[in-house]
N, C-alpha and C positions, 0 to 999 in steps of 0.2 A: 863360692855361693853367690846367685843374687841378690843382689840388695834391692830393698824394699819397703817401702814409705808408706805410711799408713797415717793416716790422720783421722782419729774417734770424731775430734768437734772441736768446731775454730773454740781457740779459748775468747775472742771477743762476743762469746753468745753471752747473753742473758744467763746470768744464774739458774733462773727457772726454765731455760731449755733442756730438754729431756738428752739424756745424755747416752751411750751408748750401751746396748742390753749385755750383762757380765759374759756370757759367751762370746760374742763380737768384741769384745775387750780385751778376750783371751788369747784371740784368735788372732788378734792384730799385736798381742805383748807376744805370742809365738814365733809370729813371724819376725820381730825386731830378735827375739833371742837368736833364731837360727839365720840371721843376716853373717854374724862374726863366727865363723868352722870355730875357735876355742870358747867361745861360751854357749855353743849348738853341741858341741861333744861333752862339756860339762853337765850339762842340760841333761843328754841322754844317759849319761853314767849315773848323775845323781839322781834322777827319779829309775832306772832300769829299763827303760823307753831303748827299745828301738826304732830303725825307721821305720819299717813296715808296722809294728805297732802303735808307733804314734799317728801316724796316717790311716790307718785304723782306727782309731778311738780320737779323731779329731772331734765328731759331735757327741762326745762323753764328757759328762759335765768333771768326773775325776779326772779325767784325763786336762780339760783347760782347768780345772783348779788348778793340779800339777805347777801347770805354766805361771800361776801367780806366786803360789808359793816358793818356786825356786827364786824369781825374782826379790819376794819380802826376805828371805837368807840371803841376801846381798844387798845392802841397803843402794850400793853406789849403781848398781843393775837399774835396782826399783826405779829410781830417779831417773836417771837417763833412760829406759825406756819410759815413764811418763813422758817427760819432756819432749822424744821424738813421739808419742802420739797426743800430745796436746792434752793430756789430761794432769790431775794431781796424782801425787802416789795413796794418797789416801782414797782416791776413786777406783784404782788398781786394787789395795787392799780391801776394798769392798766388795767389788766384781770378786777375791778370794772368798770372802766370806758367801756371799750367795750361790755361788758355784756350791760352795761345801757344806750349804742347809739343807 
């Protein structure tokens, strides 16, 4: 697979800069999941995702929750994809939460 770099927001911004809308958040923790073929086939096994389905329902808000939540069941994921997109994991688990309101 290609690998693919995605950066939410310099973490040198200002606290109070507006930080990335949980869809774009999903979208970008997606693409860090499906960088590695074994946590991209993990991915699809453990939510029942296909490809054609998950390309499908990329602008479904269950469907990017999905993508948080497999990451929050794996704490060591959560982190390391925070970290390559520049956000906290607690700004991921939030982007989960608003997706799933």
């Amino acid at each position: 697979m290609n690998r693919m770099t995605a950066t939410i927001r310099n973490p040198a911004q200002s606290p109070d800069a507006p930080s990335a809308s949980a869809p774009t958040l999903a979208l970008a923790a997606l693409g860090w999941v499906l960088e590695d073929e074994d946590r991209a086939a993990r991915f699809l096994s453990l939510t029942g995702l296909d490809p054609d389905s998950l390309r499908a329902g990329l602008g479904e808000r269950q469907v990017q929750a999905s993508v948080i939540e497999f990451l929050a069941n794996h704490e060591p994921d959560m982190i390391r994809c925070a970290e390559a997109l520049a956000v906290t994991p607690e700004e991921l688990a939030q982007a989960g939460r608003d997706l799933s309101a």
